[in-house]
mmCIF file of the N, C-alpha and C atoms, coordinates in Angstrom:
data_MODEL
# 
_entry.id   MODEL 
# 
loop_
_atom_site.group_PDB 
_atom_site.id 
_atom_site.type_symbol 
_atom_site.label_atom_id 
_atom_site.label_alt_id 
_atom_site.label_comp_id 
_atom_site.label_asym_id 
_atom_site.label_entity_id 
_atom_site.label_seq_id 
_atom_site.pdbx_PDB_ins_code 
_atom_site.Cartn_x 
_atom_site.Cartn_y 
_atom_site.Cartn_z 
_atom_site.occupancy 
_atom_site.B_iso_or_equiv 
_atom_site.pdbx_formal_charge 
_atom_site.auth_seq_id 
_atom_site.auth_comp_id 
_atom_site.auth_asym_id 
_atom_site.auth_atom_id 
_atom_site.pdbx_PDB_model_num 
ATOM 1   N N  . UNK A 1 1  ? 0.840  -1.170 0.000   1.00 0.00 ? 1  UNK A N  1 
ATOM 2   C CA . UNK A 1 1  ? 0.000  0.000  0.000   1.00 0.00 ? 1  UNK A CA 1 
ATOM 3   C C  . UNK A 1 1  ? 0.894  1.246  0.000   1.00 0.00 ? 1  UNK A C  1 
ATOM 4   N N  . UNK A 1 2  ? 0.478  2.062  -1.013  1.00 0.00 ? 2  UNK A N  1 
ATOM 5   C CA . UNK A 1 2  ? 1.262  3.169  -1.006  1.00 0.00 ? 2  UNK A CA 1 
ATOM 6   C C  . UNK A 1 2  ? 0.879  4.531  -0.293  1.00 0.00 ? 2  UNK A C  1 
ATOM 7   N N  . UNK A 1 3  ? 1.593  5.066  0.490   1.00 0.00 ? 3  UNK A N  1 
ATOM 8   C CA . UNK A 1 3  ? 1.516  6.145  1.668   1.00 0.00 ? 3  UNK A CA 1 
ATOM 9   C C  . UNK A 1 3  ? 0.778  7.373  0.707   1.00 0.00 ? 3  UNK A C  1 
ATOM 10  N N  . UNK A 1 4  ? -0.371 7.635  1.723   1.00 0.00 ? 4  UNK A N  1 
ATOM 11  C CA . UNK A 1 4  ? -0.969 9.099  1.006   1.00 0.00 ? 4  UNK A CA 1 
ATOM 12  C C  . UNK A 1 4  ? 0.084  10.006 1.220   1.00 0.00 ? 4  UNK A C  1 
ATOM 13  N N  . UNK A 1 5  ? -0.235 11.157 -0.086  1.00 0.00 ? 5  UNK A N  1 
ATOM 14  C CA . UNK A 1 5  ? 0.403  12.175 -0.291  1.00 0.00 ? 5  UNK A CA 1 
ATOM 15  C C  . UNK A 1 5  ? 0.285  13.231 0.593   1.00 0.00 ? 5  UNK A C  1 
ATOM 16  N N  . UNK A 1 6  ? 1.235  13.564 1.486   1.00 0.00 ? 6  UNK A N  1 
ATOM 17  C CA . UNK A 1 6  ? 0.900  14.518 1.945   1.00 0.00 ? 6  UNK A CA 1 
ATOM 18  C C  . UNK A 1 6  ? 0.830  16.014 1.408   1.00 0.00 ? 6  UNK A C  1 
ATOM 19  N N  . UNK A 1 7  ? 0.106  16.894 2.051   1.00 0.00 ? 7  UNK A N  1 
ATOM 20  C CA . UNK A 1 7  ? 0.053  18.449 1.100   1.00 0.00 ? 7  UNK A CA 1 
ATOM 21  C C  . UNK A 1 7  ? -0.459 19.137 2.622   1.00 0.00 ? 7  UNK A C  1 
ATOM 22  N N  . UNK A 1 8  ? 0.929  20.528 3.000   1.00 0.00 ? 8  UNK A N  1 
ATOM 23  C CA . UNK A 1 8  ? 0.369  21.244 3.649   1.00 0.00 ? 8  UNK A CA 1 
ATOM 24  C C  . UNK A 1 8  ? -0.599 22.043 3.813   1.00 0.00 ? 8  UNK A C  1 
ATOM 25  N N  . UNK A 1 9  ? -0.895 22.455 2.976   1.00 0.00 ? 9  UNK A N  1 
ATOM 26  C CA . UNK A 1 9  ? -2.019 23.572 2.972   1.00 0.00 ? 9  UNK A CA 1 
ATOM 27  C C  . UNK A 1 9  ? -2.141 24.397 3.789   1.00 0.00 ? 9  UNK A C  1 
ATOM 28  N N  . UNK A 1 10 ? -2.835 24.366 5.203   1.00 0.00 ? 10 UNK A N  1 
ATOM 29  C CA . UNK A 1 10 ? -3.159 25.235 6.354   1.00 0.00 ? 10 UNK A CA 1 
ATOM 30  C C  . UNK A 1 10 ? -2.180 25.536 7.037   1.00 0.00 ? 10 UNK A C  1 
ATOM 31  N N  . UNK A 1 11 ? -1.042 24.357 6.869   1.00 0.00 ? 11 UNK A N  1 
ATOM 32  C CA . UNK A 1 11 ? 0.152  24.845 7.646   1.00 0.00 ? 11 UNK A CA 1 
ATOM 33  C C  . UNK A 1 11 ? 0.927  25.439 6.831   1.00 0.00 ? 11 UNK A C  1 
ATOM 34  N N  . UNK A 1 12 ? 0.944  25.298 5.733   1.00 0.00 ? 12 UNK A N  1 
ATOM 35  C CA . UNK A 1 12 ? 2.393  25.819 4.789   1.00 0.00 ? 12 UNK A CA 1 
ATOM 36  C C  . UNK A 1 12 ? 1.530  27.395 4.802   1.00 0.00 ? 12 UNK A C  1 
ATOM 37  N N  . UNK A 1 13 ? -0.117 28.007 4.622   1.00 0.00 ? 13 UNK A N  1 
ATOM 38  C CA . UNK A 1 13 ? -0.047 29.050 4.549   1.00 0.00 ? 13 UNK A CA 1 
ATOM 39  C C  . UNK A 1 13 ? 0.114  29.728 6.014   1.00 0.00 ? 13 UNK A C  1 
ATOM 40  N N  . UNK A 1 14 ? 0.086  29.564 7.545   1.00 0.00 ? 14 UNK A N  1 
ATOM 41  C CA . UNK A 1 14 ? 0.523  29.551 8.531   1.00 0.00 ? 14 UNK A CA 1 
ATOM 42  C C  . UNK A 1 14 ? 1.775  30.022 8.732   1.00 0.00 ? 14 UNK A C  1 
ATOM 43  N N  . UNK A 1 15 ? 2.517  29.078 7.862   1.00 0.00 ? 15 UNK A N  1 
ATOM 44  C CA . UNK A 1 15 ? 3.753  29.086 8.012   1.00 0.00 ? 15 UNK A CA 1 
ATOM 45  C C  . UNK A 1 15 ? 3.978  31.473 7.179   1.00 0.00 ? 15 UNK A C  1 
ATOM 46  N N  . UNK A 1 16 ? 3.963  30.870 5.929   1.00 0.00 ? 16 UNK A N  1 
ATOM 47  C CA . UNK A 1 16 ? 3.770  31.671 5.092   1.00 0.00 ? 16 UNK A CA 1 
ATOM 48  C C  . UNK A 1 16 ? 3.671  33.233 5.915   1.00 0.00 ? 16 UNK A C  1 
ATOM 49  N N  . UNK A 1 17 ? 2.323  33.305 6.651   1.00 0.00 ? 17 UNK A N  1 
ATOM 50  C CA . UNK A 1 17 ? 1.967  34.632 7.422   1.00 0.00 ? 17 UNK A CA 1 
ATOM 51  C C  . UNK A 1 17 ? 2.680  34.803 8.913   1.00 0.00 ? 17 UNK A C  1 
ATOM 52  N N  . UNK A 1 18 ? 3.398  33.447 9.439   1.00 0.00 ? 18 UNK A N  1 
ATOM 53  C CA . UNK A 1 18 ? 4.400  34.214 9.996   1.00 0.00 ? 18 UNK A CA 1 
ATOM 54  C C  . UNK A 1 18 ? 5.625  34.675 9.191   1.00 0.00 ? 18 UNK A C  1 
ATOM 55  N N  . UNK A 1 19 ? 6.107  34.044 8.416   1.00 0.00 ? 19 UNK A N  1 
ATOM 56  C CA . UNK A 1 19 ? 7.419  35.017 7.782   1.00 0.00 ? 19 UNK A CA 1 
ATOM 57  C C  . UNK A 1 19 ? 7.246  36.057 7.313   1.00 0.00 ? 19 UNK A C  1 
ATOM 58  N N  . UNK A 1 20 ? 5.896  36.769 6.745   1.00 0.00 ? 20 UNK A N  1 
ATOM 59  C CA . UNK A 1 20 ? 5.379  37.765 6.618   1.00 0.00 ? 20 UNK A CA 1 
ATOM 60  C C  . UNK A 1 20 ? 5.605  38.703 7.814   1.00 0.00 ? 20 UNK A C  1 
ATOM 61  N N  . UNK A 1 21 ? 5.223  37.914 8.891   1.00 0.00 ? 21 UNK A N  1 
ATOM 62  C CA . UNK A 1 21 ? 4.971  38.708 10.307  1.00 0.00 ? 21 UNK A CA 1 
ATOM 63  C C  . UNK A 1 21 ? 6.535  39.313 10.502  1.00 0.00 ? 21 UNK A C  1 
ATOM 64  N N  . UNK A 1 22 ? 7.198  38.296 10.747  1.00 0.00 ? 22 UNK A N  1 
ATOM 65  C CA . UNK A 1 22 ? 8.355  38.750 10.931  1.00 0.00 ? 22 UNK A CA 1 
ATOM 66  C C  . UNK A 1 22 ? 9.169  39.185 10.089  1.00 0.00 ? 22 UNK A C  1 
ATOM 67  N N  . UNK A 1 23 ? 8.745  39.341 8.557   1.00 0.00 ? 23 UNK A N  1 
ATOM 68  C CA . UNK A 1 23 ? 9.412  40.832 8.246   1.00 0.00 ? 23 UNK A CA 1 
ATOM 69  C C  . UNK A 1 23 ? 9.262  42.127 8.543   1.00 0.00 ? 23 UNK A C  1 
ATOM 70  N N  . UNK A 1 24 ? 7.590  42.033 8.378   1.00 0.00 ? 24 UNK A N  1 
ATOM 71  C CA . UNK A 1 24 ? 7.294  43.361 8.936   1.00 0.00 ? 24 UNK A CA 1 
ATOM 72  C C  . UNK A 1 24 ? 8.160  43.849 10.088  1.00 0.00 ? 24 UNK A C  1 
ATOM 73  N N  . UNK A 1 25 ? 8.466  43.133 10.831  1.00 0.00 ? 25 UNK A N  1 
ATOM 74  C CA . UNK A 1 25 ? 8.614  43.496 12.272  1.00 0.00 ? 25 UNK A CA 1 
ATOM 75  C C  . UNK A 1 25 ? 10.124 43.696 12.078  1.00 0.00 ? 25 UNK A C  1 
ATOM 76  N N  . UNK A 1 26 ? 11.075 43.634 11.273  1.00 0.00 ? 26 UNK A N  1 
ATOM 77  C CA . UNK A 1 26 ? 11.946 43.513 10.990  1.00 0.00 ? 26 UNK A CA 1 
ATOM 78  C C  . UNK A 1 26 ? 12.279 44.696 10.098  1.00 0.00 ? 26 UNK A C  1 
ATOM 79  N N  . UNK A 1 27 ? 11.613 44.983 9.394   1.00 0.00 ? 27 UNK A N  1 
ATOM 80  C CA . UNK A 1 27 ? 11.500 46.211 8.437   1.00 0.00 ? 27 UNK A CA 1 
ATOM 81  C C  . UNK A 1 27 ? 11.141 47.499 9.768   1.00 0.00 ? 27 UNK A C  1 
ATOM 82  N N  . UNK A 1 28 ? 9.830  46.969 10.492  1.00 0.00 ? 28 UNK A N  1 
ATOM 83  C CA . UNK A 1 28 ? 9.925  48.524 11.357  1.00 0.00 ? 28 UNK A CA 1 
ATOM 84  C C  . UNK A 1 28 ? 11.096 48.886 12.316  1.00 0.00 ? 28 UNK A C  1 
ATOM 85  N N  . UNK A 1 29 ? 11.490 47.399 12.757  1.00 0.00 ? 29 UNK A N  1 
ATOM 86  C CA . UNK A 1 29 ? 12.934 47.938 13.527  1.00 0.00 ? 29 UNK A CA 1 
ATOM 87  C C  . UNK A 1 29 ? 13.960 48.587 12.483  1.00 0.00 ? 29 UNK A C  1 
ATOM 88  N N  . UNK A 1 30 ? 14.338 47.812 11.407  1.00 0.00 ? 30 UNK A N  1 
ATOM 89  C CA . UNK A 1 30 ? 15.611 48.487 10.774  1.00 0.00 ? 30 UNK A CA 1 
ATOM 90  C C  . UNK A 1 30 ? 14.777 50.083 10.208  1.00 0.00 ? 30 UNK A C  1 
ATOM 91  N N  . UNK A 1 31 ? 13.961 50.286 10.104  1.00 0.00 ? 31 UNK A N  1 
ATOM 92  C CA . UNK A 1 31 ? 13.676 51.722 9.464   1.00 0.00 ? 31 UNK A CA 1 
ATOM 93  C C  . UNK A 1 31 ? 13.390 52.253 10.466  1.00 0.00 ? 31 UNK A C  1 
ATOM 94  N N  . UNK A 1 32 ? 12.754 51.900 11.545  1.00 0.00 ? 32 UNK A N  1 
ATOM 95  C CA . UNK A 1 32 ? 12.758 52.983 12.679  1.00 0.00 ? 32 UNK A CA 1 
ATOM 96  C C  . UNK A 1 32 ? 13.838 53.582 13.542  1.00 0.00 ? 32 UNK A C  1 
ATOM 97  N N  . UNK A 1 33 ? 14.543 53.045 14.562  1.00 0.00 ? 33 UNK A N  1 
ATOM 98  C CA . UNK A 1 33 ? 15.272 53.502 15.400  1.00 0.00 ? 33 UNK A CA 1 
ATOM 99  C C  . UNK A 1 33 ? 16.830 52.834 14.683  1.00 0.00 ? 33 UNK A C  1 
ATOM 100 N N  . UNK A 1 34 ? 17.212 52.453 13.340  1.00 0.00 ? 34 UNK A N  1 
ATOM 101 C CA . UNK A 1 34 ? 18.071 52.159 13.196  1.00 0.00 ? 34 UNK A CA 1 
ATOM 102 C C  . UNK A 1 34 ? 18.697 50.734 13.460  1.00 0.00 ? 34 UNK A C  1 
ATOM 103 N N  . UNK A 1 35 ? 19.724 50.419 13.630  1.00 0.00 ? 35 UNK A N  1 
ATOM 104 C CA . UNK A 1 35 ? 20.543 49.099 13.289  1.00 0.00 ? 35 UNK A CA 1 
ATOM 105 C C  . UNK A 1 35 ? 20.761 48.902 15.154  1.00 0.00 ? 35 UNK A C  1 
ATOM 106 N N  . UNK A 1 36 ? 21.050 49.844 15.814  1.00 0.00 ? 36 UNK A N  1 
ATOM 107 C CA . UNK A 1 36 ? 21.266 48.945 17.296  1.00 0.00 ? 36 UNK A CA 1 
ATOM 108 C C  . UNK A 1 36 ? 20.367 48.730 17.812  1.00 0.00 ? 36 UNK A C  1 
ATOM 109 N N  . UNK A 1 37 ? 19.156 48.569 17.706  1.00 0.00 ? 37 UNK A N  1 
ATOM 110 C CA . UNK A 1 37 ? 17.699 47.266 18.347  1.00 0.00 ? 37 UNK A CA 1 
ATOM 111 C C  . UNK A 1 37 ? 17.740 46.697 17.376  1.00 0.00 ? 37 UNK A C  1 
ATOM 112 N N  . UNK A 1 38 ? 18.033 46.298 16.265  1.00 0.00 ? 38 UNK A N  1 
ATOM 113 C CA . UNK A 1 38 ? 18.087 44.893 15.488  1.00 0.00 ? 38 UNK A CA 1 
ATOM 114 C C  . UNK A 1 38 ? 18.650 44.052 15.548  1.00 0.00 ? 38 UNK A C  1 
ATOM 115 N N  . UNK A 1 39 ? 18.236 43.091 16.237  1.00 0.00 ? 39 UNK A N  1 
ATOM 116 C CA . UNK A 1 39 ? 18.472 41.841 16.706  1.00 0.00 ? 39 UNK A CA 1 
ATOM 117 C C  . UNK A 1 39 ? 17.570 40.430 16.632  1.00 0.00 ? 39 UNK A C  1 
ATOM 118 N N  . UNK A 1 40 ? 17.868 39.088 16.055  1.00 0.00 ? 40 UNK A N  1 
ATOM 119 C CA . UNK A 1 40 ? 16.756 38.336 16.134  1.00 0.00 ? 40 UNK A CA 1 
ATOM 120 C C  . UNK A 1 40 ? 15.630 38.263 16.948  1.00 0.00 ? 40 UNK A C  1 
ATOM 121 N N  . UNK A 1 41 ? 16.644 38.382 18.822  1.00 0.00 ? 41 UNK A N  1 
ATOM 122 C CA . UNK A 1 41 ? 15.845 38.891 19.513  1.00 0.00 ? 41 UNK A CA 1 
ATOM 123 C C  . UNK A 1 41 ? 14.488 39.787 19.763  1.00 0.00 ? 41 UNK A C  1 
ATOM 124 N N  . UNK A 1 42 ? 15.011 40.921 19.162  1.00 0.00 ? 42 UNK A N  1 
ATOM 125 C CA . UNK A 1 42 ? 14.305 42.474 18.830  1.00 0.00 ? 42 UNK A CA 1 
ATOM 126 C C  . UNK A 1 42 ? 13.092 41.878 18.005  1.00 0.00 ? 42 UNK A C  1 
ATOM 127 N N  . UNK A 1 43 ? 13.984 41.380 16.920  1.00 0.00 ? 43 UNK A N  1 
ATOM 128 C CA . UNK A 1 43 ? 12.500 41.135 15.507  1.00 0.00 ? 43 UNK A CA 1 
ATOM 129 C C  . UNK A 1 43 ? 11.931 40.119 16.127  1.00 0.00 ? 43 UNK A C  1 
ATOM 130 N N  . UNK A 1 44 ? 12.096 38.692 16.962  1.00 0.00 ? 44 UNK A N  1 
ATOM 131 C CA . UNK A 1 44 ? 11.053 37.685 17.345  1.00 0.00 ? 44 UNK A CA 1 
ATOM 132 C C  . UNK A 1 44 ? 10.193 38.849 18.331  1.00 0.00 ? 44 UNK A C  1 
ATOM 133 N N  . UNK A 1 45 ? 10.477 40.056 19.441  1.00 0.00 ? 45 UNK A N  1 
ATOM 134 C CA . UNK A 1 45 ? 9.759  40.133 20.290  1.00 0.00 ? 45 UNK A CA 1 
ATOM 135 C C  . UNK A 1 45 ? 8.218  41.092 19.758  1.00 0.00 ? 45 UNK A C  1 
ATOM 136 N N  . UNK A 1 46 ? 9.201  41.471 18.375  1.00 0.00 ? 46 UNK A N  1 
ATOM 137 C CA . UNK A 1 46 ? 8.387  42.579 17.660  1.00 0.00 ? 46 UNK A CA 1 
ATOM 138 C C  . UNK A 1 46 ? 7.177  41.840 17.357  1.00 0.00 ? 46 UNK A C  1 
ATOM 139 N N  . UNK A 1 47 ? 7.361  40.613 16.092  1.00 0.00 ? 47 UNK A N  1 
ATOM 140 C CA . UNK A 1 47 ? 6.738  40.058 15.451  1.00 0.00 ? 47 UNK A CA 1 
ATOM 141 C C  . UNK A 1 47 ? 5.939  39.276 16.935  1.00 0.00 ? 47 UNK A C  1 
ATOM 142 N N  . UNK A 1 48 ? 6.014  39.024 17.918  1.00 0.00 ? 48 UNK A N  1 
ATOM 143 C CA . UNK A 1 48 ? 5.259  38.268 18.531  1.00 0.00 ? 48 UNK A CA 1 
ATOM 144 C C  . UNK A 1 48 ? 5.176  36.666 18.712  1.00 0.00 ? 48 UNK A C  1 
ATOM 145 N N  . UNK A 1 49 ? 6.792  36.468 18.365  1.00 0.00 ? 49 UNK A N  1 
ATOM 146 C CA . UNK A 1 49 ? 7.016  35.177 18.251  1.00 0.00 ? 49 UNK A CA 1 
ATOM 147 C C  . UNK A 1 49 ? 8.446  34.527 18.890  1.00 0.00 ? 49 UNK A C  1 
ATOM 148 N N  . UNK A 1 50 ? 8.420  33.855 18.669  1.00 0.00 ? 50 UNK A N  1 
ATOM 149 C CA . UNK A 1 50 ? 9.924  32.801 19.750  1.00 0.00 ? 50 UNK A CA 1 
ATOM 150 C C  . UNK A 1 50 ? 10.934 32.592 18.663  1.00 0.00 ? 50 UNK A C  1 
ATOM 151 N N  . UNK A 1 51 ? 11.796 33.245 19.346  1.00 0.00 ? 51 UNK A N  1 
ATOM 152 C CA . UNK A 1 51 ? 13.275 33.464 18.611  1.00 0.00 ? 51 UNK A CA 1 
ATOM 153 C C  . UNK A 1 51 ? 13.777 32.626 17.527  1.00 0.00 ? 51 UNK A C  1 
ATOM 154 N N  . UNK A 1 52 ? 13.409 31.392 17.744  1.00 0.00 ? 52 UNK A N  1 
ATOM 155 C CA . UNK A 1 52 ? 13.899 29.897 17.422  1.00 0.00 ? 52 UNK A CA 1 
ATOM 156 C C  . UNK A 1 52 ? 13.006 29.684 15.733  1.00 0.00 ? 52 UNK A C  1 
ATOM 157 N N  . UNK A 1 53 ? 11.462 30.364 15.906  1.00 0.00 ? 53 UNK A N  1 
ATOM 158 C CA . UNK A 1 53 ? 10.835 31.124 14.662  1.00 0.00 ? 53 UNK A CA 1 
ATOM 159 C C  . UNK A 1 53 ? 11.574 31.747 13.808  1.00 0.00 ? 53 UNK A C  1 
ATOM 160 N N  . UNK A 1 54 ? 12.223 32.472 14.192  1.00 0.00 ? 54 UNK A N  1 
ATOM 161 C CA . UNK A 1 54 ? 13.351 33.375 13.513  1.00 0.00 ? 54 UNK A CA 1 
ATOM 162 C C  . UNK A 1 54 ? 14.016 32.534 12.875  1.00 0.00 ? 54 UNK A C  1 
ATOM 163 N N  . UNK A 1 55 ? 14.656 32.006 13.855  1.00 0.00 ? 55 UNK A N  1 
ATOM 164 C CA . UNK A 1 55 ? 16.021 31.037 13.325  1.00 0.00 ? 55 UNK A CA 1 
ATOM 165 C C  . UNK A 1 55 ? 15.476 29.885 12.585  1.00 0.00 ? 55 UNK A C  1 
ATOM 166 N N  . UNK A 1 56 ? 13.881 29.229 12.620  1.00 0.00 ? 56 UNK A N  1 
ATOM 167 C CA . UNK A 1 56 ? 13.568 28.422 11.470  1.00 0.00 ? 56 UNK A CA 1 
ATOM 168 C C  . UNK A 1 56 ? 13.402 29.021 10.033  1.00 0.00 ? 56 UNK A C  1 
ATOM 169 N N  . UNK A 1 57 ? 12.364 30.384 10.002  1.00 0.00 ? 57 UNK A N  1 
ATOM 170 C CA . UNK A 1 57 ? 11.832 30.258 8.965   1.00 0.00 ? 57 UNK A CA 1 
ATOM 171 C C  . UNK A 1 57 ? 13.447 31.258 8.398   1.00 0.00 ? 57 UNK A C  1 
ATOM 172 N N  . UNK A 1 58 ? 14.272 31.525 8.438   1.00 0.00 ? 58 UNK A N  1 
ATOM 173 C CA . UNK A 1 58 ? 15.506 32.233 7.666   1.00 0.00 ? 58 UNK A CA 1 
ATOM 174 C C  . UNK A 1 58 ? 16.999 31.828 8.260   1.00 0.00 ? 58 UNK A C  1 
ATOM 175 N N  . UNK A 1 59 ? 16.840 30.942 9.193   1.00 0.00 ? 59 UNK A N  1 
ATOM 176 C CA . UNK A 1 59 ? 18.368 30.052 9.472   1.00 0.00 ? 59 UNK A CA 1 
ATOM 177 C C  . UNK A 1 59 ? 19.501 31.077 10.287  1.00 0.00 ? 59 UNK A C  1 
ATOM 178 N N  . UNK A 1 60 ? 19.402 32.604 9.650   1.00 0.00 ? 60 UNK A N  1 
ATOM 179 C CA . UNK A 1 60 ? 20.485 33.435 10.524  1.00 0.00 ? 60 UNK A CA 1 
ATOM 180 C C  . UNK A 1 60 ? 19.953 34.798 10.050  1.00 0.00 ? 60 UNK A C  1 
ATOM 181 N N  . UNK A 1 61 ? 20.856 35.684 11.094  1.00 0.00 ? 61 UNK A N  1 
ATOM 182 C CA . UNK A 1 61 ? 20.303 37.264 10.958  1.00 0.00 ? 61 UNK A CA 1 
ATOM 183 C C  . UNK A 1 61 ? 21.091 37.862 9.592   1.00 0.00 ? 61 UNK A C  1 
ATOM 184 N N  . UNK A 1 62 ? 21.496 37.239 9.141   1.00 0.00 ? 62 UNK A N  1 
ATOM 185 C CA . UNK A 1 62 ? 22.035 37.385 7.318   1.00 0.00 ? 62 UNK A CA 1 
ATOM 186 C C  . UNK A 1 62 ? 20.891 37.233 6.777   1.00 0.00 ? 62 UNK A C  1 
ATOM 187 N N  . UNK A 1 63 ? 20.159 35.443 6.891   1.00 0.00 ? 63 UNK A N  1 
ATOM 188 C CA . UNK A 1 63 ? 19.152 35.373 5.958   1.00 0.00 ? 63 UNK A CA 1 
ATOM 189 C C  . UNK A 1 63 ? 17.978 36.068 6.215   1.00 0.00 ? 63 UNK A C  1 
ATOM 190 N N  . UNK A 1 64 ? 17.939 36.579 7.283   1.00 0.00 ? 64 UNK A N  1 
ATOM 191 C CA . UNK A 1 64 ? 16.873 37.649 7.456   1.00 0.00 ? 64 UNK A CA 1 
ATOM 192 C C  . UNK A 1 64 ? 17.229 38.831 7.101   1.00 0.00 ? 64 UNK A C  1 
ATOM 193 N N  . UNK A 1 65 ? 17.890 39.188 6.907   1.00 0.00 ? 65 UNK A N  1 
ATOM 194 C CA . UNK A 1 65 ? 18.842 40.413 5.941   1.00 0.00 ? 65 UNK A CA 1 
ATOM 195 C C  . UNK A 1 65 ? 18.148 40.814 4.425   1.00 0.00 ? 65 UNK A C  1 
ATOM 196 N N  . UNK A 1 66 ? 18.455 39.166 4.057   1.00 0.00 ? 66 UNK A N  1 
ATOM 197 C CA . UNK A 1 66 ? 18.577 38.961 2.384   1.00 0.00 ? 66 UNK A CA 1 
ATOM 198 C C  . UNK A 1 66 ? 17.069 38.940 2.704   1.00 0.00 ? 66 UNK A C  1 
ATOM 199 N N  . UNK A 1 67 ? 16.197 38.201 3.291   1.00 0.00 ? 67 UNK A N  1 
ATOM 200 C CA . UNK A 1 67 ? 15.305 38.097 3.043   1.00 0.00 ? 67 UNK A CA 1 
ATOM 201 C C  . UNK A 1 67 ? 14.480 39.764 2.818   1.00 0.00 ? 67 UNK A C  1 
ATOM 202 N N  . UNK A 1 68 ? 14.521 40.501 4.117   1.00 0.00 ? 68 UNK A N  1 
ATOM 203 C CA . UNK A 1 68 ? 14.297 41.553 4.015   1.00 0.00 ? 68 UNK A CA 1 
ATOM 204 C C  . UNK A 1 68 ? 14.345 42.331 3.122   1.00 0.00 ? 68 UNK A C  1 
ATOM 205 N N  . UNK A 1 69 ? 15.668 42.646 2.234   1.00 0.00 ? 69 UNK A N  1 
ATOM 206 C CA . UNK A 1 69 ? 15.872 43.242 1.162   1.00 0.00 ? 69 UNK A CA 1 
ATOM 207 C C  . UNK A 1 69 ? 15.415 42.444 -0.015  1.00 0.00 ? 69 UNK A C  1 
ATOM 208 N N  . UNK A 1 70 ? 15.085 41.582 -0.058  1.00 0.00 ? 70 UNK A N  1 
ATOM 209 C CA . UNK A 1 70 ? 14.415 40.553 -1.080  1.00 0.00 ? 70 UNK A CA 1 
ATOM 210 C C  . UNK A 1 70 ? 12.928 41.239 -1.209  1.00 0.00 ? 70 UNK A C  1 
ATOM 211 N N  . UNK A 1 71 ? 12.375 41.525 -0.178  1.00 0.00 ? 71 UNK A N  1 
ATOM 212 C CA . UNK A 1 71 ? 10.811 42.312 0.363   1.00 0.00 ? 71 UNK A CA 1 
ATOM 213 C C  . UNK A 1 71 ? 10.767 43.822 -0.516  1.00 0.00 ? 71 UNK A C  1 
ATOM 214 N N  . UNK A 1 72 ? 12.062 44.334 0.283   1.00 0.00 ? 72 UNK A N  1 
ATOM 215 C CA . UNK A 1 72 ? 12.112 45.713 -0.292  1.00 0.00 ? 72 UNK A CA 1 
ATOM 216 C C  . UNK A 1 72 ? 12.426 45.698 -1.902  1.00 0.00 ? 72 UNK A C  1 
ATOM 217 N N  . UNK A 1 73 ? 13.097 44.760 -2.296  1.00 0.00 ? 73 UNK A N  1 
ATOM 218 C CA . UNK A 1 73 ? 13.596 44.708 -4.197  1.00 0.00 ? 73 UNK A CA 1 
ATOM 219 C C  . UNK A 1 73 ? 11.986 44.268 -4.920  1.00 0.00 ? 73 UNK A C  1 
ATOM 220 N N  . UNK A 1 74 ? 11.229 43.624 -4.250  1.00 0.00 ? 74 UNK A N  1 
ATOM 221 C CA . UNK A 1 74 ? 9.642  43.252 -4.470  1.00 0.00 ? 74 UNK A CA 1 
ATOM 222 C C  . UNK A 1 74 ? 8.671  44.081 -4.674  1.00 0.00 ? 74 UNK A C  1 
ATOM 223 N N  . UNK A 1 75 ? 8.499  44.815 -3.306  1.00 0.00 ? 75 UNK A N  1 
ATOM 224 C CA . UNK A 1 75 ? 8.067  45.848 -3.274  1.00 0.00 ? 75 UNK A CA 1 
ATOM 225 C C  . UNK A 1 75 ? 8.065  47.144 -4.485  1.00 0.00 ? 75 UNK A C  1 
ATOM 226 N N  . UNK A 1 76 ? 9.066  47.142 -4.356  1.00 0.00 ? 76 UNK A N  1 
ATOM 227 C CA . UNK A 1 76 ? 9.842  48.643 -5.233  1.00 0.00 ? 76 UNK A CA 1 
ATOM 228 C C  . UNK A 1 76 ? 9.218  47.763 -6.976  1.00 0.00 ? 76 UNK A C  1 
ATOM 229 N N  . UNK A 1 77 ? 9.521  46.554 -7.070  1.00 0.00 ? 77 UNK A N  1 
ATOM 230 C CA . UNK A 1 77 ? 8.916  46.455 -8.740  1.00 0.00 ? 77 UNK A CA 1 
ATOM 231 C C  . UNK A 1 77 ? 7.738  46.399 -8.699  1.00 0.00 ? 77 UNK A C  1 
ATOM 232 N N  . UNK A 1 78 ? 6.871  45.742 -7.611  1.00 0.00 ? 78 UNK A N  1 
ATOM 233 C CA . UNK A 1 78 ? 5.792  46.375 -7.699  1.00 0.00 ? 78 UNK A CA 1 
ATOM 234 C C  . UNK A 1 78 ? 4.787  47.512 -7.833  1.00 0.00 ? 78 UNK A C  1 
ATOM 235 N N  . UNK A 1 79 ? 6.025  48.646 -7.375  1.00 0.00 ? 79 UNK A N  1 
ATOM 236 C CA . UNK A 1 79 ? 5.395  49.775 -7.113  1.00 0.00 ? 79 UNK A CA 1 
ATOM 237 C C  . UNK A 1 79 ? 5.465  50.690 -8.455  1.00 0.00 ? 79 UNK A C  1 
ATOM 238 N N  . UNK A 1 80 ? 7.219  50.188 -9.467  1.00 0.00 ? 80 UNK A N  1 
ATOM 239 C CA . UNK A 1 80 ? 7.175  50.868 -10.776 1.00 0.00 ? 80 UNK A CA 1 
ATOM 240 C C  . UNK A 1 80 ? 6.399  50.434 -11.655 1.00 0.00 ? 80 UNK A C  1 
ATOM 241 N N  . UNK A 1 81 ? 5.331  49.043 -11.539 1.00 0.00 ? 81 UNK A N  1 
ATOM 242 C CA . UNK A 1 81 ? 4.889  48.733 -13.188 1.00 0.00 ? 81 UNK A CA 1 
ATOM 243 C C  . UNK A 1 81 ? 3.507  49.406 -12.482 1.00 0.00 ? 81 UNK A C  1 
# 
């Protein structure tokens, strides 16, 4: 018998609207008060979530970096067409 397929759905979009969450929260620290409260720390307490969140959904405060500016390079083509 062959194993049903699994398909996240509810969790993968879950998943989805926290990494959302925690850009936002990540974007208002680095544009608000600057680079010394940015910290995984800072962005999990912002976003409302446990640090370790952080460190799943982007691995390090680099890939939350890239990710971030990945948001802002998105954004911005969205905003010229």
């Amino acid at each position: 018998m062959t194993p049903r397929p699994y398909r996240q759905g509810r969790r993968q979009l879950a998943a989805q609207k926290t990494r959302a969450k925690v850009l936002r929260a990540a974007r208002s620290l680095l544009t608000g008060r600057g680079t010394e409260r940015f910290s995984l720390d800072a962005v999990a307490e912002r976003a409302g979530v446990a640090r370790m969140t952080v460190y799943y959904q982007f691995r390090s405060r680099r890939g939350l970096i890239e990710a971030l500016f990945d948001s802002f390079a998105e954004e911005a083509s969205y905003r010229s067409r």
